[in-house]
Backbone as XML, in Angstrom:
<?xml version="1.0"?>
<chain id="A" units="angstrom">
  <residue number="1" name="UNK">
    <atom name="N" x="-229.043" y="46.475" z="55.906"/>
    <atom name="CA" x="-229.650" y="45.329" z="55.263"/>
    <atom name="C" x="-228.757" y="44.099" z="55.413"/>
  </residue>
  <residue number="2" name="UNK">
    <atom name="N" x="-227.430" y="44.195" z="55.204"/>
    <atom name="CA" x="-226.400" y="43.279" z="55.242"/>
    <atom name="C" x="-226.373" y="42.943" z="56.507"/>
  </residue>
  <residue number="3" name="UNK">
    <atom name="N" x="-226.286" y="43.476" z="57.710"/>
    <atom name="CA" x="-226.437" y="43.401" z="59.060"/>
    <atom name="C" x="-227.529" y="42.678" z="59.209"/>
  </residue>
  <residue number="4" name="UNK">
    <atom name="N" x="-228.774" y="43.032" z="59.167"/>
    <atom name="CA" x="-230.040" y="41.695" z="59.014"/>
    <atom name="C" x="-229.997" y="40.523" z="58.682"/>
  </residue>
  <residue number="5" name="UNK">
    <atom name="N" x="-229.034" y="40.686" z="57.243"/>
    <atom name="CA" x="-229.212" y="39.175" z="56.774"/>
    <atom name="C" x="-228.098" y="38.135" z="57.902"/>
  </residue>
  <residue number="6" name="UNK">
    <atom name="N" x="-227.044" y="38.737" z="58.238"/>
    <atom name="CA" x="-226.305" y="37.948" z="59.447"/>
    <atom name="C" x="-226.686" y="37.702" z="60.511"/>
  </residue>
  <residue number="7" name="UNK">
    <atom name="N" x="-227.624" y="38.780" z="60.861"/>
    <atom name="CA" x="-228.122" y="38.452" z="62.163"/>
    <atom name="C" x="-229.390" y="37.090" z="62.157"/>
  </residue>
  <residue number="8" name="UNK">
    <atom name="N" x="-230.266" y="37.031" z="60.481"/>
    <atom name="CA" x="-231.145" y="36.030" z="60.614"/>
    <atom name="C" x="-230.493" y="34.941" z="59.989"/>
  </residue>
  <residue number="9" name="UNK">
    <atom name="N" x="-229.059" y="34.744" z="59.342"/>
    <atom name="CA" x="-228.369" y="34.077" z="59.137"/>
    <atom name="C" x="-227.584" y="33.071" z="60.535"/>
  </residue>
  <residue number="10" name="UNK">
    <atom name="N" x="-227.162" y="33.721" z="61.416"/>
    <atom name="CA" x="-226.790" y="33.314" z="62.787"/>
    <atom name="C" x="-227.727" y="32.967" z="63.615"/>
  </residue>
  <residue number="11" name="UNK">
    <atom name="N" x="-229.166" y="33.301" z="63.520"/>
    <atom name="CA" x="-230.037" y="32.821" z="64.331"/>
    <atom name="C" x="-230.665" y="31.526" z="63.948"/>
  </residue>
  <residue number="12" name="UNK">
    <atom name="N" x="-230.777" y="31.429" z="62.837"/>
    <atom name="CA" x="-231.019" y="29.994" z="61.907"/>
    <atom name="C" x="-230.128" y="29.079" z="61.900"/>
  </residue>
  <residue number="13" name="UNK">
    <atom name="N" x="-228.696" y="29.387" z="61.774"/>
    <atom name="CA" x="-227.745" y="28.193" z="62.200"/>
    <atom name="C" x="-227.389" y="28.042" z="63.821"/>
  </residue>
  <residue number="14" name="UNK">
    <atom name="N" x="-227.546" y="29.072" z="64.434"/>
    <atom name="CA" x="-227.849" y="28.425" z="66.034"/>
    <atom name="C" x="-228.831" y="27.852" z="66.020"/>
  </residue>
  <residue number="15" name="UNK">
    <atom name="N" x="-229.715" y="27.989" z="65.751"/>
    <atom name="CA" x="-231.458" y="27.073" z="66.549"/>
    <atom name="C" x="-230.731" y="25.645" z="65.819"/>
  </residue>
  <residue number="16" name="UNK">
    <atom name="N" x="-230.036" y="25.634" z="64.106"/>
    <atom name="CA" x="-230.223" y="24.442" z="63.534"/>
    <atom name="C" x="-229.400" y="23.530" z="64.184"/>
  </residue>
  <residue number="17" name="UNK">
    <atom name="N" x="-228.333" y="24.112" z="64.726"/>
    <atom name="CA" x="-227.263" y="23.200" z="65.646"/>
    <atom name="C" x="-227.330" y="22.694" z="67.160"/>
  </residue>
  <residue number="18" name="UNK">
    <atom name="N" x="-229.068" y="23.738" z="67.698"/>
    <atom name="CA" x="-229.251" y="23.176" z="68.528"/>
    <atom name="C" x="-229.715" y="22.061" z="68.691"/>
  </residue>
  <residue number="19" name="UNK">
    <atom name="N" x="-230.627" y="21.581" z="67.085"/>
    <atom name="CA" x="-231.490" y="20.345" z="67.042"/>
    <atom name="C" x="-230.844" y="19.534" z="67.135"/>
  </residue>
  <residue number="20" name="UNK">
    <atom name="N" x="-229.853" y="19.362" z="65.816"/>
    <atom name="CA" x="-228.167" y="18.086" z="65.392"/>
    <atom name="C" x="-227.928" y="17.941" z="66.623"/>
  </residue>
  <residue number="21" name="UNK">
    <atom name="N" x="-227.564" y="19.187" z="67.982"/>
    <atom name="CA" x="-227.705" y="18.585" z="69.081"/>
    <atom name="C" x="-228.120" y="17.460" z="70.122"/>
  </residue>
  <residue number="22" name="UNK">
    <atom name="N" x="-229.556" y="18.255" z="70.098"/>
    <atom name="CA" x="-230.581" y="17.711" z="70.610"/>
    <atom name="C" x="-230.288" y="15.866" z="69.772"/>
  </residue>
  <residue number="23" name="UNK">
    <atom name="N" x="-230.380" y="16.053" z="68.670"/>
    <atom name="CA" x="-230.706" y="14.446" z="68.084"/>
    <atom name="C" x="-229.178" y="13.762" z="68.803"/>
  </residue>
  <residue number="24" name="UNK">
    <atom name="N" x="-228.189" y="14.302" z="68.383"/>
    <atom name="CA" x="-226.817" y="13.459" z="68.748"/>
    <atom name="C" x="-226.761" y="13.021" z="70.036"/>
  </residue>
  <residue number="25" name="UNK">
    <atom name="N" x="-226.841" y="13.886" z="71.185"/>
    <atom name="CA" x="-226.500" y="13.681" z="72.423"/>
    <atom name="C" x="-227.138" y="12.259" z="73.371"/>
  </residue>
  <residue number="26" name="UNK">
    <atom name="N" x="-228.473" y="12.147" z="72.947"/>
    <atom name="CA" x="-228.846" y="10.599" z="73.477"/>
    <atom name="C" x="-228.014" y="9.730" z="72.814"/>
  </residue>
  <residue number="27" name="UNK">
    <atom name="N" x="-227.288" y="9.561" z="72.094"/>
    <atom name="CA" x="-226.707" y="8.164" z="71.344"/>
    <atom name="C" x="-225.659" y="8.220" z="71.890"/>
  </residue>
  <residue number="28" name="UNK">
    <atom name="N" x="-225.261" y="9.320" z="73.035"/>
    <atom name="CA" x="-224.089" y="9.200" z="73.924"/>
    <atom name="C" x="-224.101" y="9.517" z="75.178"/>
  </residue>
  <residue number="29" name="UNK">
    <atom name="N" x="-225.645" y="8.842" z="75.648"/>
    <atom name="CA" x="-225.940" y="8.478" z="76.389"/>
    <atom name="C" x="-225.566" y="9.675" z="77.688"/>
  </residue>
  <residue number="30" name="UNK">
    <atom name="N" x="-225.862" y="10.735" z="77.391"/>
    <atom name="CA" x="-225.952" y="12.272" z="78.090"/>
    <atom name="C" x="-226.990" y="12.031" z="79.058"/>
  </residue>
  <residue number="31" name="UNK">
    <atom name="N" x="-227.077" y="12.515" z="79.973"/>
    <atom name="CA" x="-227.965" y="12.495" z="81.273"/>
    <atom name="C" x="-228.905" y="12.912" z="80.583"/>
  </residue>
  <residue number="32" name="UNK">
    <atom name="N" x="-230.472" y="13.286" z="80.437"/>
    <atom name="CA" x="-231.247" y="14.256" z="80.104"/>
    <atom name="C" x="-231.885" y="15.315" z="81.168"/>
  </residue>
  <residue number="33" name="UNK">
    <atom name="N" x="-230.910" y="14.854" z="82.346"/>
    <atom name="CA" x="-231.511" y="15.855" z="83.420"/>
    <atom name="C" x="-230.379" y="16.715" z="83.479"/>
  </residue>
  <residue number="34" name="UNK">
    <atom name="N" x="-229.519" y="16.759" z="82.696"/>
    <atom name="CA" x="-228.253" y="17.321" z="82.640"/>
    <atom name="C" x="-228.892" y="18.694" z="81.779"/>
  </residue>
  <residue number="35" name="UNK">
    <atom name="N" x="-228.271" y="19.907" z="83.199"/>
    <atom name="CA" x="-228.891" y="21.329" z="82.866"/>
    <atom name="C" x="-228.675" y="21.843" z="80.829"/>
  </residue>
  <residue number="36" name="UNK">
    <atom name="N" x="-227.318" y="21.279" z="80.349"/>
    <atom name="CA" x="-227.180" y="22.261" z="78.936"/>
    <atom name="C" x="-228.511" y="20.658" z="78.472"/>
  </residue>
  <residue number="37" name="UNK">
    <atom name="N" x="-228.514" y="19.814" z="78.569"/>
    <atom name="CA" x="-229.251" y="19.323" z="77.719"/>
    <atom name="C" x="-230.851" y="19.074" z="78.198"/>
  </residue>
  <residue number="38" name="UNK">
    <atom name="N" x="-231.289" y="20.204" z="79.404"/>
    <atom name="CA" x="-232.751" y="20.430" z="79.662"/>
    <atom name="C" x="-232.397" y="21.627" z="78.882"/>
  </residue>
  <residue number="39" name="UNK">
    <atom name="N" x="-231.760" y="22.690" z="78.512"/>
    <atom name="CA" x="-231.900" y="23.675" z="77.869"/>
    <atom name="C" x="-231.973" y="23.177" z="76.422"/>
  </residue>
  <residue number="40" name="UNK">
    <atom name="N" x="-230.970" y="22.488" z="75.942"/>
    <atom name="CA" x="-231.392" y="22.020" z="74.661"/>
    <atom name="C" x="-232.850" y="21.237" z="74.003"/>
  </residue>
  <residue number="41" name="UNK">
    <atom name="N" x="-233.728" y="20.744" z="75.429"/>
    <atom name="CA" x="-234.581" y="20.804" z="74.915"/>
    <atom name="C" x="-235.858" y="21.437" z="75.075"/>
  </residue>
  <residue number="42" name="UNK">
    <atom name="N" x="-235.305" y="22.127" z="76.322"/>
    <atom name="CA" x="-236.491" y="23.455" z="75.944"/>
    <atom name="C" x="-236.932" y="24.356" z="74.717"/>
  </residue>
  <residue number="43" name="UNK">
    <atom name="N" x="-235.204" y="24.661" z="73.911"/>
    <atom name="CA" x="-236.085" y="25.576" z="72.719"/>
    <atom name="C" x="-235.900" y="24.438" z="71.551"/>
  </residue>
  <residue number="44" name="UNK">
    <atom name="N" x="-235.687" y="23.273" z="71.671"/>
    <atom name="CA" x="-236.384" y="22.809" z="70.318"/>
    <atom name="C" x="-237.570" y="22.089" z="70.884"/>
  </residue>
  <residue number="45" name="UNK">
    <atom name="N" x="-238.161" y="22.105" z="71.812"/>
    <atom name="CA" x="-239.533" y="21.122" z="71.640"/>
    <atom name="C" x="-240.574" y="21.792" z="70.848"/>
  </residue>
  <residue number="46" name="UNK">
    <atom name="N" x="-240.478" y="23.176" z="71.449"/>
    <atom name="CA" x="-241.675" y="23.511" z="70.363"/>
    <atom name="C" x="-242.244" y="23.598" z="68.524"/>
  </residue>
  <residue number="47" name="UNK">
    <atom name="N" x="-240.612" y="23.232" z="68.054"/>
    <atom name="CA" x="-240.710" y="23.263" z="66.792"/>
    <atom name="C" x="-240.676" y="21.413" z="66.870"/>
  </residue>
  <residue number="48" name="UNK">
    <atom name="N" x="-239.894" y="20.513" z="67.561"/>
    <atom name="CA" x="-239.968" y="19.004" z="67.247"/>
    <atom name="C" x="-241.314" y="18.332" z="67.770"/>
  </residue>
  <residue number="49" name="UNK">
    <atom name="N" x="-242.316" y="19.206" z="68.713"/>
    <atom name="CA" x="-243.440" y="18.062" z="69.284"/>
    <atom name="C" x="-244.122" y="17.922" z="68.122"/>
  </residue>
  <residue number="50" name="UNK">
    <atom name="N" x="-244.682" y="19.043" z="67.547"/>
    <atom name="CA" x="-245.534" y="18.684" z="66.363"/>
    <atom name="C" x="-245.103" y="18.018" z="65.013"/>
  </residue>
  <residue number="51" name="UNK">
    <atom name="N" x="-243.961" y="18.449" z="64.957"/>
    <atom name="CA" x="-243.660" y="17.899" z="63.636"/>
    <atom name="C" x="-243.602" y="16.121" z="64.096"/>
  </residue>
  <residue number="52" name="UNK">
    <atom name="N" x="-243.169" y="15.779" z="65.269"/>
    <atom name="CA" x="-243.328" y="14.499" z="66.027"/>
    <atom name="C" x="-244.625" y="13.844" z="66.387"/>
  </residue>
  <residue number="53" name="UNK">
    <atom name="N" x="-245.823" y="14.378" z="66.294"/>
    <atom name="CA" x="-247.289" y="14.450" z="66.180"/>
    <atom name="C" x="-247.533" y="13.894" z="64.710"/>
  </residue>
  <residue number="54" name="UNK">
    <atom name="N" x="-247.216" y="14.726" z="63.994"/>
    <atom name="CA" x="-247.472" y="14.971" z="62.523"/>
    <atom name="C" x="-246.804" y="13.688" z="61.851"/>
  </residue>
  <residue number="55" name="UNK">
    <atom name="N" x="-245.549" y="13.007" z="62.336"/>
    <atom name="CA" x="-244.791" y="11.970" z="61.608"/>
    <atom name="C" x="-244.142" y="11.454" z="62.361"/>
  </residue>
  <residue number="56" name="UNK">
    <atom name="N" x="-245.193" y="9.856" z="62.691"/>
    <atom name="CA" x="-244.601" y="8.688" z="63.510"/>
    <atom name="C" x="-242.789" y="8.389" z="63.526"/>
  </residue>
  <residue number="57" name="UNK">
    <atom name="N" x="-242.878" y="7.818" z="64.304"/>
    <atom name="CA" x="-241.096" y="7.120" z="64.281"/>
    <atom name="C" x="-240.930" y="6.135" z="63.317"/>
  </residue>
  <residue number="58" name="UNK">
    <atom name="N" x="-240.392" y="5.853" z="62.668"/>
    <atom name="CA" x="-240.405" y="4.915" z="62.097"/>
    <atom name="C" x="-239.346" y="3.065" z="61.986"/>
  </residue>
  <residue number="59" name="UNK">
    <atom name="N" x="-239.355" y="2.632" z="62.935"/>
    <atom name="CA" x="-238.594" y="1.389" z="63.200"/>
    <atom name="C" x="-237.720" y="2.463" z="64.513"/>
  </residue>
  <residue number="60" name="UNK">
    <atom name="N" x="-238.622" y="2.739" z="65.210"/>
    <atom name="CA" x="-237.718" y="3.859" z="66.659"/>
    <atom name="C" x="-237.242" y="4.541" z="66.100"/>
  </residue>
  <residue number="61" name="UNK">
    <atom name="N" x="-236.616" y="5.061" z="64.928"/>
    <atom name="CA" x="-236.100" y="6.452" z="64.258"/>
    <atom name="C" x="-236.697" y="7.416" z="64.254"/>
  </residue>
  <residue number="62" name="UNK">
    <atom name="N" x="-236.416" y="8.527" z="64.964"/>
    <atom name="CA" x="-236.830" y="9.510" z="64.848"/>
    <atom name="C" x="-236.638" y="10.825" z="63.695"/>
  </residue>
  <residue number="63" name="UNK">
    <atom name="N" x="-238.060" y="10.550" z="62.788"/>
    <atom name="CA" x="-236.761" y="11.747" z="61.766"/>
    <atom name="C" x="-237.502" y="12.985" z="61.734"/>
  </residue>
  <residue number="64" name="UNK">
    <atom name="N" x="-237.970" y="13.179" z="63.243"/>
    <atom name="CA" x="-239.020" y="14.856" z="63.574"/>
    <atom name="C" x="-237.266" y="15.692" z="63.222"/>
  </residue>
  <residue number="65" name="UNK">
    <atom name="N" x="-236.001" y="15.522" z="63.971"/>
    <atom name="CA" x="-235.104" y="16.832" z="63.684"/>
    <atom name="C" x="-234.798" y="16.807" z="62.141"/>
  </residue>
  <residue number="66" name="UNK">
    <atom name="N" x="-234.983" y="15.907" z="61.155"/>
    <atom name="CA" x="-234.243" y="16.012" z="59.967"/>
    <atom name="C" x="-235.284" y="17.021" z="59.368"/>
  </residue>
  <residue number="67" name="UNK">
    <atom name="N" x="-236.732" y="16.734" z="59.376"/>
    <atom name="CA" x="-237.572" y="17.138" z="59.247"/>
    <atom name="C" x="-237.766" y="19.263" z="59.506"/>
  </residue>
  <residue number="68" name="UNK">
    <atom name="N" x="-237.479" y="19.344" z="60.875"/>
    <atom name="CA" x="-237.067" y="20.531" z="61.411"/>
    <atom name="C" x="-236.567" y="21.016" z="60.932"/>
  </residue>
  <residue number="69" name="UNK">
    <atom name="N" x="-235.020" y="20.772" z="60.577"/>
    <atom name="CA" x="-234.233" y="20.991" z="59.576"/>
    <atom name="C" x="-234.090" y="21.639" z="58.624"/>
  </residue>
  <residue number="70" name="UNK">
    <atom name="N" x="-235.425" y="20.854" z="57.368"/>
    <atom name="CA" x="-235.482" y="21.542" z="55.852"/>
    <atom name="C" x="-236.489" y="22.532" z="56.712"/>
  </residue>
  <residue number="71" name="UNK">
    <atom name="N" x="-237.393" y="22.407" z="57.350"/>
    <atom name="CA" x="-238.277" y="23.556" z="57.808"/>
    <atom name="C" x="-237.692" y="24.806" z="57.779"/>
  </residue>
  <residue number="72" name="UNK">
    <atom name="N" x="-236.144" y="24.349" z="58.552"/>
    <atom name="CA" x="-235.791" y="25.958" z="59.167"/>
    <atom name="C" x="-234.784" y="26.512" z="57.846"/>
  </residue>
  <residue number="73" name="UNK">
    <atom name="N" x="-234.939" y="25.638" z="57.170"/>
    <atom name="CA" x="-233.651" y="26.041" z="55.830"/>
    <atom name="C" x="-234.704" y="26.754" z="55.252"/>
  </residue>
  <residue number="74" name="UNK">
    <atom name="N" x="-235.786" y="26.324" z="54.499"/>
    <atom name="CA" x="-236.892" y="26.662" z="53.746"/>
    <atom name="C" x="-237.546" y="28.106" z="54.073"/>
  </residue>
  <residue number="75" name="UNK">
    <atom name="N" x="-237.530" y="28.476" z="55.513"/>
    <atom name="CA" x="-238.053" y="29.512" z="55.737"/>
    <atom name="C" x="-237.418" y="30.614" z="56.179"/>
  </residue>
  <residue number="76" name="UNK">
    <atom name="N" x="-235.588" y="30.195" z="56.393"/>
    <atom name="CA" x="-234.444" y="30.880" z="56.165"/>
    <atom name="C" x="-234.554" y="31.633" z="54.437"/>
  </residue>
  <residue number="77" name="UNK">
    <atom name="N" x="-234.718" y="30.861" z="53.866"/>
    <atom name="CA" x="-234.849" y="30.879" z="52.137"/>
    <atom name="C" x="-235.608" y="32.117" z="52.395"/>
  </residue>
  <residue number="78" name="UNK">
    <atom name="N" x="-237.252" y="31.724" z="52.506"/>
    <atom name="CA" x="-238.213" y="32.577" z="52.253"/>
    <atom name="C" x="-237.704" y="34.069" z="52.582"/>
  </residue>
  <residue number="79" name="UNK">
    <atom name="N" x="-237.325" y="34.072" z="54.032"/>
    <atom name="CA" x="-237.179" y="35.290" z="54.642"/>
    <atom name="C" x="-236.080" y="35.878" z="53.949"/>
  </residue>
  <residue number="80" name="UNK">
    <atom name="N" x="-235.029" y="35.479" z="54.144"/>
    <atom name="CA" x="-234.022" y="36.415" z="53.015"/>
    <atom name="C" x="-234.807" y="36.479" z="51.272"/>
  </residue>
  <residue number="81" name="UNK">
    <atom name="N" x="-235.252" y="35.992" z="50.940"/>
    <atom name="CA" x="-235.959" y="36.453" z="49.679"/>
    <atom name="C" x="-237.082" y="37.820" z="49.893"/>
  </residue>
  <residue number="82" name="UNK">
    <atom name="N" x="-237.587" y="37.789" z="51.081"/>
    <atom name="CA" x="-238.639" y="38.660" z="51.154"/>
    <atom name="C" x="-237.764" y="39.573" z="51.620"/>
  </residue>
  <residue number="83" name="UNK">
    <atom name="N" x="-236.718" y="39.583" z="52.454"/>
    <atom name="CA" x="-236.207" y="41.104" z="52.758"/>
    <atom name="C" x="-235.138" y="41.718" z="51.434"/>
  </residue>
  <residue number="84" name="UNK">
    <atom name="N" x="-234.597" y="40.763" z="50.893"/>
    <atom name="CA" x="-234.064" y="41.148" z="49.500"/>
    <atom name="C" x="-235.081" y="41.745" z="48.692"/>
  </residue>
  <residue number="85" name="UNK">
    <atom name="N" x="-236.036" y="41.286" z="48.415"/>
    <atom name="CA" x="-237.128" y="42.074" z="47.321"/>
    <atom name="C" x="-237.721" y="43.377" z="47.906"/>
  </residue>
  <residue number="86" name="UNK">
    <atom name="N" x="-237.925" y="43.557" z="49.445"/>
    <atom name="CA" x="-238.525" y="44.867" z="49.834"/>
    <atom name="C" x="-237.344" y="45.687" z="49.538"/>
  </residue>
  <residue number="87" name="UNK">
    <atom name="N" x="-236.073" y="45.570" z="49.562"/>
    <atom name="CA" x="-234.995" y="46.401" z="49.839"/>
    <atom name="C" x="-235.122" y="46.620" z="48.071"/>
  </residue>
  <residue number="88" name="UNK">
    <atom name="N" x="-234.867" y="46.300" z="47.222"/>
    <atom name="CA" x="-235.141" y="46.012" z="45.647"/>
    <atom name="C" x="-235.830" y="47.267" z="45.370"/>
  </residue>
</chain>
């Protein structure tokens, strides 16, 4: 059980550091054809297009990763609550 919770503990703070990524690296002006940062945005587009659909930019700010963010905290939450209570 303890082993689970690290393993969905480590998978939630990798994806989350890939976003902080993803957001930081244009403001330092990173190639985007540059291979780690086509990988960086291969696995977050699918969680940032919609939420980027869903909630305009606002004055060019983009706040689809902050957004992402509480998503992936929130359902980090959920999931360790639901595997704590089956184990219960």
């Amino acid at each position: 059980m303890r082993f689970l919770l690290q393993v969905i503990n480590l998978a939630f703070t990798l994806y989350s550091f890939a976003i902080i990524a993803r957001a930081l690296l244009p403001w330092f002006n990173v190639d985007p054809y540059h291979p780690a940062m086509q990988f960086l945005i291969r696995i977050t587009e699918p969680l940032l297009a919609p939420i980027r659909a869903a909630i305009p930019s606002l004055g060019g700010l983009d706040f689809s990763p902050l957004v992402a963010l509480l998503i992936l905290w929130f359902l980090e939450q959920l999931l360790r609550m639901a595997l704590v209570s089956l184990l219960l």
